[in-house]
VOTI-511390 format. One record per residue (C-alpha): residue number from 1; x, y, z. Coordinates in steps of 0.5 Angstrom, whole numbers, plus 500, padded with zeros to 3 digits. Layout:
BEGIN
   n  xx  yy  zz
 NUM   X   Y   Z
...
END
This chain:
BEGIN
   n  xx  yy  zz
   1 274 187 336
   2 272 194 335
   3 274 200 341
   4 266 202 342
   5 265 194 343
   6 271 193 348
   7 269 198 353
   8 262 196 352
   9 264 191 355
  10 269 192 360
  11 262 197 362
  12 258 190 364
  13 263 186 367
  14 268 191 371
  15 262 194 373
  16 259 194 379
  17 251 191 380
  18 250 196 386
  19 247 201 381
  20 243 197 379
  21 241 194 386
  22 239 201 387
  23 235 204 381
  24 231 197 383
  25 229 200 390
  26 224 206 386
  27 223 201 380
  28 220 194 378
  29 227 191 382
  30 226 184 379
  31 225 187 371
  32 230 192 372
  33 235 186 375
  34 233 182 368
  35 234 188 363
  36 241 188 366
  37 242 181 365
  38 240 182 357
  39 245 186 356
  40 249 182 357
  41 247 176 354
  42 247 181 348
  43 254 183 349
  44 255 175 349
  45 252 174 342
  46 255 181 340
  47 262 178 341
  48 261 171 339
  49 259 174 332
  50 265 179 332
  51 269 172 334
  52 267 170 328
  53 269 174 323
  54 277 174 326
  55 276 166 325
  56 273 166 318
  57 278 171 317
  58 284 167 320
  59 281 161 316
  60 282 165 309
  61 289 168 310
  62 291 161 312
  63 288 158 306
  64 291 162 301
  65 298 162 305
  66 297 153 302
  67 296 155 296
  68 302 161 295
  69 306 155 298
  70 304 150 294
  71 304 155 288
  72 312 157 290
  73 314 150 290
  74 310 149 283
  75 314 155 280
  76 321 152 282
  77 319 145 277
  78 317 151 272
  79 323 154 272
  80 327 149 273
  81 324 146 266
  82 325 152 262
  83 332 153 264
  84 333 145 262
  85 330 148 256
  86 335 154 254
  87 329 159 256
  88 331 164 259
  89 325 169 259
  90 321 163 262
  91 325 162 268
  92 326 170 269
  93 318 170 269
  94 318 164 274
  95 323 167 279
  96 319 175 279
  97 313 172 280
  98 316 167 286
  99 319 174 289
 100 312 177 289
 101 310 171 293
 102 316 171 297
 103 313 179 299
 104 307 176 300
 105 307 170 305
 106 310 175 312
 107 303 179 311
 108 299 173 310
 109 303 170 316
 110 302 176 321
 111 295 176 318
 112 294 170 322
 113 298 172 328
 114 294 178 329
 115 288 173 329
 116 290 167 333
 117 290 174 339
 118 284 176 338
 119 281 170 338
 120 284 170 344
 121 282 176 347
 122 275 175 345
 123 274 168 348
 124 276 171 354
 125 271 176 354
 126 266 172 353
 127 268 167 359
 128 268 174 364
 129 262 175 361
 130 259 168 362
 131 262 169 369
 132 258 175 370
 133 252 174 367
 134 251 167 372
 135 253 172 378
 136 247 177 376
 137 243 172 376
 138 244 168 383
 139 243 175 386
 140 236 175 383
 141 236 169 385
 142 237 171 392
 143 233 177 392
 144 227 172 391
 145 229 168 396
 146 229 174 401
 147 224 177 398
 148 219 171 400
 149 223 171 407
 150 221 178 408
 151 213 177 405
 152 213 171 410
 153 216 174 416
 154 212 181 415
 155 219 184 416
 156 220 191 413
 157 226 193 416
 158 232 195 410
 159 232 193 404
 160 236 186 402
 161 239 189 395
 162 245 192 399
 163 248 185 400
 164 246 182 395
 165 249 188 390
 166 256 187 396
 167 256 180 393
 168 255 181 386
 169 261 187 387
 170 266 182 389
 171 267 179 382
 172 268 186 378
 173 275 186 376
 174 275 181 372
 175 274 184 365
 176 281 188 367
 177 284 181 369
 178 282 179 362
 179 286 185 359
 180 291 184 363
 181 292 177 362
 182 291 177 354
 183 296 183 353
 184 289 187 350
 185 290 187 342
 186 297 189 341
 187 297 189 333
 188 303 192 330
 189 304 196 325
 190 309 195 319
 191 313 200 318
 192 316 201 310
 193 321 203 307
 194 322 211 304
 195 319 212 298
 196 325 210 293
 197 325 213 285
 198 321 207 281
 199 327 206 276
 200 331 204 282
 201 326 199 285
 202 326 196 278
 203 333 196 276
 204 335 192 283
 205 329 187 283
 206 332 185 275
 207 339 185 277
 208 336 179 283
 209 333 176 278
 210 338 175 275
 211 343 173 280
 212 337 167 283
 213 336 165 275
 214 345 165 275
 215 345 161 282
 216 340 156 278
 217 344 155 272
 218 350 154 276
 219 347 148 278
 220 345 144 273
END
């Protein structure tokens, strides 16, 4: 999930509805009240749709680590066969293409990981979201209420939107108990190796290619 989309929000959730309560009092209170929870049901649907992109990315890495598998286990019967049959360049490509499969599957592996975290992490943005977005709307719920208690009463003295806000306040550090319960997006980075001279590389890839092609004529 993007960085801007995170503190957006941790905006909605950890902050406190008191502000809005307040700019309510010189405005339209319950038009303000509601525009403010349809931003958070825009946030909701803007997380659920970056969830979906982490699901459909996780679904693809984990259809192609099958098929790199199945396509490991394919080559050993391959060379396995050329090697029976004497052919040695044959068995040689089988076992460089393996390699390259083998340097595949830890990327496609972590890909995966990285995944399942985020789909993590989002499904609990969307719960604090969901929570906050049912307290905003009791407290407009109370301030109708007490809206019409008033109307009836003929009370004019104080406002009820500094109660209402007090109770809305109470749930305001949710978003950070989220974070904190998920580990935030701790996406690690792999490190690679010094640049070596490419004629090296070559040669100590042909010289494992090789030994694994000795090690399978061996036993036969």
């Amino acid at each position: 999930m993007s960085e801007t989309l995170t503190r957006r929000v941790g905006r909605l959730v950890s902050g406190g509805f008191h502000a809005v309560l307040d700019a309510a009092e010189n405005l339209s209170p319950e038009a303000v009240m509601n525009e403010s929870i349809r931003e958070v049901e825009r946030a909701i649907d803007d997380v659920r749709a970056e969830l979906g992109k982490v699901l459909a990315q996780k679904h693809l890495s984990a259809k192609r680590l099958a098929e790199e598998g199945n396509r490991h286990e394919s080559l050993s019967e391959h060379i396995q066969t050329a090697v029976a049959a004497g052919r040695d360049d044959l068995a040689q490509a089988g076992i460089a293409e393996q390699m390259d499969i083998e340097a595949r599957l830890p990327i496609l592996e972590n890909s995966i990981a990285d995944c399942a975290a985020q789909e993590k992490e989002l499904e609990g943005f969307i719960a604090a979201l969901q929570a906050k977005r049912r307290e905003m709307q009791q407290a407009v719920q109370d301030w109708k209420q007490l809206q019409h208690a008033s109307a009836e009463s003929g009370a004019v003295s104080g406002s009820p939107l500094g109660s209402i806000a007090r109770k809305v306040e109470q749930s305001g550090n949710s978003f950070e108990r989220v974070l904190q319960r998920n580990g935030g997006l701790a996406l690690e980075g792999q490190n690679r190796q010094a640049a070596q001279i490419q004629e090296l590389e070559e040669l100590s890839r042909n010289n494992r290619i090789a030994e694994r092609l000795a090690a399978l004529k061996a036993g036969k």
